[in-house]
C-alpha positions in Angstrom: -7.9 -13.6 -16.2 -8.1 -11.4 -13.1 -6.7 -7.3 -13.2 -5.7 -5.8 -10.1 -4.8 -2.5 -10.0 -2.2 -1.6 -7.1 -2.3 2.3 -5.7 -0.2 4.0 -2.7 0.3 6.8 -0.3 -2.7 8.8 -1.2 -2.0 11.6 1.6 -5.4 13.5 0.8 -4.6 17.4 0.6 -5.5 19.9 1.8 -4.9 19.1 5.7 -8.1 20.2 7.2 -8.2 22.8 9.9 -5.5 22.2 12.8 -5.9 23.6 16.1 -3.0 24.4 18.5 -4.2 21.2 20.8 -3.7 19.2 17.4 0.1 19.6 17.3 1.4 18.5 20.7 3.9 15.2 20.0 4.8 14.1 16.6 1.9 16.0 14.7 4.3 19.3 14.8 6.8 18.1 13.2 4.5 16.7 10.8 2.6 19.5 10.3 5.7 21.9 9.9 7.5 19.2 6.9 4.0 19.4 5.0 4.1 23.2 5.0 7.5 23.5 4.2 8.1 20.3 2.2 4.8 18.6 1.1 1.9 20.9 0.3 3.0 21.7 -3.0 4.8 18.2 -3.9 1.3 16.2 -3.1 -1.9 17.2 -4.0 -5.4 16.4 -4.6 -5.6 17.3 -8.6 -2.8 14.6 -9.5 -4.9 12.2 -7.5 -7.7 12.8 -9.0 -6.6 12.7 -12.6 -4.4 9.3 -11.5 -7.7 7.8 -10.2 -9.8 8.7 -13.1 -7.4 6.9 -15.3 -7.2 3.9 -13.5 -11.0 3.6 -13.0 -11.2 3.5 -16.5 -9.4 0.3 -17.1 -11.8 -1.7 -15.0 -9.4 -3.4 -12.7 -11.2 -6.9 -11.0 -9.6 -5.3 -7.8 -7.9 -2.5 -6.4 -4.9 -2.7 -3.5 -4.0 0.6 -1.4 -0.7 0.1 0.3 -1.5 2.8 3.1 -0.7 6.5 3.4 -4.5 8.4 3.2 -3.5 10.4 5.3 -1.2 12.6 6.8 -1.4 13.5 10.1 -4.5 11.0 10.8 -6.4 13.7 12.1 -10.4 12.7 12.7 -11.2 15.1 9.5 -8.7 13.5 7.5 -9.3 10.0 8.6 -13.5 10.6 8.1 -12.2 12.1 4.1 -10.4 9.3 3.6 -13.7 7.0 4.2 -15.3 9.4 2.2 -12.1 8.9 -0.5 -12.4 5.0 -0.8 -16.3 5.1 -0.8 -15.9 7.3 -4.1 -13.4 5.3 -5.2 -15.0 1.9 -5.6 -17.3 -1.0 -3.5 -15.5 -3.0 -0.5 -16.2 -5.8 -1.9 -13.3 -5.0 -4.6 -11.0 -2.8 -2.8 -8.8 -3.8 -0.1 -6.5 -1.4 2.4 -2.8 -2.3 4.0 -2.5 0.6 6.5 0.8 3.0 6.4 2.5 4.7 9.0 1.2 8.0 8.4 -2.5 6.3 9.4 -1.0 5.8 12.8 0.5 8.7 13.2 -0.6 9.3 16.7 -1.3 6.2 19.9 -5.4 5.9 18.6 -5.2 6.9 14.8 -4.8 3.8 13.8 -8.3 2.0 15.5 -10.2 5.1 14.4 -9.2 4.2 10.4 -10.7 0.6 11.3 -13.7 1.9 12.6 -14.3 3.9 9.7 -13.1 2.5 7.1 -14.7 -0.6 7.7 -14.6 -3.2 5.6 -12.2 -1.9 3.4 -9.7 -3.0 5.8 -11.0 -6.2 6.9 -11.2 -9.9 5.8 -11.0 -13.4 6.5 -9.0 -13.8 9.7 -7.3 -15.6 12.1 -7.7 -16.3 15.7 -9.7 -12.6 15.9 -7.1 -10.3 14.8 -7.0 -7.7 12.8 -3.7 -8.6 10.7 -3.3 -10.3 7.9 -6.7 -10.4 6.6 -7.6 -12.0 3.1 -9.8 -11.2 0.4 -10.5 -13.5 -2.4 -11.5 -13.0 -5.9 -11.7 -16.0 -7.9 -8.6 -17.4 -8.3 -6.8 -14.3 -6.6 -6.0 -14.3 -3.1 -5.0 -10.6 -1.4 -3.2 -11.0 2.2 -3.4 -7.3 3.7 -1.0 -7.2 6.3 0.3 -4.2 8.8 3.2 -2.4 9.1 1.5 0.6 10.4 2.8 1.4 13.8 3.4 5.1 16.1 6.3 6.3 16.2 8.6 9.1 17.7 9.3 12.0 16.0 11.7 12.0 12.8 10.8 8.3 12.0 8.5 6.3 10.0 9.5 3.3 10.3 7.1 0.1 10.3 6.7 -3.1 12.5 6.3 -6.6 11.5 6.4 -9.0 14.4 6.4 -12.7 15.5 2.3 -13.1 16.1 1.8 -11.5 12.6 4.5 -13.7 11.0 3.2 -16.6 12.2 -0.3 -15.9 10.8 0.9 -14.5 7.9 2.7 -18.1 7.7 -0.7 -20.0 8.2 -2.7 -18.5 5.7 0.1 -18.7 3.0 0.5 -22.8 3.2 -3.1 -22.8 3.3 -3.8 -20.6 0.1 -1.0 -21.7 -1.7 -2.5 -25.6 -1.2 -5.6 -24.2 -2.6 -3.7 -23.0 -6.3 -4.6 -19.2 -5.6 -2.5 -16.3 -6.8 -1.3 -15.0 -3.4 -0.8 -11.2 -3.3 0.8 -9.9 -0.1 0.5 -6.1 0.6 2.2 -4.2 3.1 3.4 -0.6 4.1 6.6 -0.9 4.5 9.2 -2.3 1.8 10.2 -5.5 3.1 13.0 -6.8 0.6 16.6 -5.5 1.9 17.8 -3.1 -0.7 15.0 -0.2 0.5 16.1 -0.8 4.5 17.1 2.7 6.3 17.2 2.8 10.2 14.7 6.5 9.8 12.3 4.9 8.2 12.6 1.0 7.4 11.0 -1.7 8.6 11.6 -3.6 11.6 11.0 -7.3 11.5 11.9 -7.4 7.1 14.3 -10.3 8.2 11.3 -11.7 9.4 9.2 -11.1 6.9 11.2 -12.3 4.0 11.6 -15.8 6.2 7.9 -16.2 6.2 8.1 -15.6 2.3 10.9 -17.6 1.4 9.5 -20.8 3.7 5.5 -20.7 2.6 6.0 -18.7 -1.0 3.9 -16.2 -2.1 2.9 -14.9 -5.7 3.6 -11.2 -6.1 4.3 -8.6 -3.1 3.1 -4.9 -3.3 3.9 -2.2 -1.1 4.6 1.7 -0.9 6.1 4.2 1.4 9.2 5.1 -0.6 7.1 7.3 -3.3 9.2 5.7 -6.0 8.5 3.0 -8.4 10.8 -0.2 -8.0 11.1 -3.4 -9.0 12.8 -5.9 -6.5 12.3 -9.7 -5.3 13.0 -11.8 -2.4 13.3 -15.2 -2.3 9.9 -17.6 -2.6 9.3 -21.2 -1.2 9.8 -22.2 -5.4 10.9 -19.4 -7.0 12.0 -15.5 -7.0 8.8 -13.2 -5.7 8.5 -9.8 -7.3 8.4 -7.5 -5.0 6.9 -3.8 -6.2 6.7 -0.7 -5.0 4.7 2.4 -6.4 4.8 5.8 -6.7 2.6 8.2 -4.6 -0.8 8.9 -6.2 -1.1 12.5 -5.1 2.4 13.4 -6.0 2.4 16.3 -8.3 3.5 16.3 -12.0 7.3 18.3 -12.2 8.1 18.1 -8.6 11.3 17.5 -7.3 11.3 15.1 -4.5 9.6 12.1 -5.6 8.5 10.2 -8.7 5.2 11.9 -10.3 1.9 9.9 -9.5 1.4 6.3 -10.7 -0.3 2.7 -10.5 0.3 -0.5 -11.8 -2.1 -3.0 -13.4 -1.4 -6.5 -12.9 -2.8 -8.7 -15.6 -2.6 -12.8 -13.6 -3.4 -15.4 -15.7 -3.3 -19.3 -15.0 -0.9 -21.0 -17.8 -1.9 -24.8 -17.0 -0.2 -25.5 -13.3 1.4 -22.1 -13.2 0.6 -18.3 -13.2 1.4 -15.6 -15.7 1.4 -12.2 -14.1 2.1 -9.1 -16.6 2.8 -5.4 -14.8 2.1 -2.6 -16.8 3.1 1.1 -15.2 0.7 4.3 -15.9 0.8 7.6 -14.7 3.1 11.1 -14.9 6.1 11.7 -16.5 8.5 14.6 -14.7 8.2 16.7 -18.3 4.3 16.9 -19.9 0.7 16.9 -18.1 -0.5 13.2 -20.0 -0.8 9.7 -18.1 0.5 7.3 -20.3 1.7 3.5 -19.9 5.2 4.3 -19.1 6.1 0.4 -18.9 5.3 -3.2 -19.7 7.1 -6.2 -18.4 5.8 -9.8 -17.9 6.8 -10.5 -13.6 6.2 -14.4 -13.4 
């Protein structure tokens, strides 16, 4: 029996200093929605608390869908190396980036440098995306989503050279009988598409899925809890999204902090895999298990 725990869109708070020269491009209107918008809804006491809680069941291994940061200032990216050090060894903690960790052209390749090997793998043909981590029976595919864009959007890329990996690795870890977890940004099932802030290439995606199957998908961006699936290569994959870790208990404009625990299981020639939800509700200041629900 393998536990992986599944966390999202940390955006560490506070931002750190920002000089003028920080806000030319898209950064302004970033900066300007987390003064108006964000500062209060996301914040570094929920995360904390959320983090605490989840350290505390022990998970095998622990998936980050992205988001550490906000503006991916050099500050904020360092903290977030700082963050994920704190949080737990690289050997058990994997990272899909989000589009907030490429905010800018560069932002992206200074999170690799720096985070290290908590966003890197097994790989093919020398790049970067998808990378695998293996525990055991488990098998994590970390893809990337994470792309610039202009200003208003946040939408996510998924393209032909990354499908086509993705592809590879699948047949060959599903042929080995390992629980295949994808991770990535962006939602990729249609139900959570929107031309602001979607992603491009989830037709795509979903191909690659429904002709080389996958266990259980994980992703964030949406700051909302959801259960959806897309068609597998054998059956329906679950596909789940979490709520952001940093946002705050009683705000209004997303779902109050969360992660989900993933019990897997092999049952004979198949896998059990039972979800179990923690964190905030809107009304009290207690984590509690707000759901159970056996996936596959």
């Amino acid at each position: 029996m393998i536990t992986l725990a599944h966390i999202s869109d940390i955006h560490l708070s506070p931002l750190p200093a920002v000089a003028f020269r920080d806000l030319l491009g898209k950064r302004l209107t970033g900066y300007l929605n987390w003064k108006m918008r964000r500062h209060d809804a996301l914040n570094s006491e929920t995360l904390g608390s959320l983090v605490a809680h989840m350290q505390h069941q022990s998970p095998d291994f622990i998936a980050v869908t992205g988001d550490l940061t906000n503006l991916a200032l050099d500050p904020e990216i360092a903290r977030a190396g700082e963050w994920l050090k704190a949080l737990g060894s690289s050997d058990t903690i994997c990272v899909a980036p989000g589009n907030h960790d490429a905010y800018v052209q560069g932002a992206l390749e200074t999170a690799q440098r720096l985070w290290g090997p908590y966003m890197r793998g097994e790989k093919l043909e020398g790049a970067d995306f998808p990378f695998v981590r293996r525990l055991g029976d488990l098998a994590v595919v970390s893809c990337s989503s994470a792309v610039p864009t202009r200003p208003f959007l946040a939408v996510g890329r998924f393209e032909q050279d990354q499908a086509e990996r993705l592809a590879r690795m699948l047949t060959a870890l599903g042929e080995a009988s390992m629980f295949r977890v994808v991770l990535i940004h962006h939602p990729p099932n249609a139900e959570l598409q929107h031309p602001s802030f979607g992603l491009k290439g989830h037709k795509l995606f979903r191909k690659v899925i429904a002709e080389h199957g996958a266990e259980l998908i994980l992703h964030g961006h949406t700051h909302r809890s959801s259960i959806h699936s897309v068609p597998g290569l054998n059956h329906e994959v679950p596909v789940v999204g979490v709520a952001a870790a940093s946002a705050a208990k009683g705000g209004t404009l997303d779902d109050p902090a969360r992660y989900n625990l993933f019990r897997i299981e092999r049952s004979g020639k198949d896998w059990t895999c039972t979800m179990r939800e923690f964190g905030f509700q809107r009304l009290g200041n207690d984590i509690v298990m707000r759901m159970q629900m056996r996936i596959s």
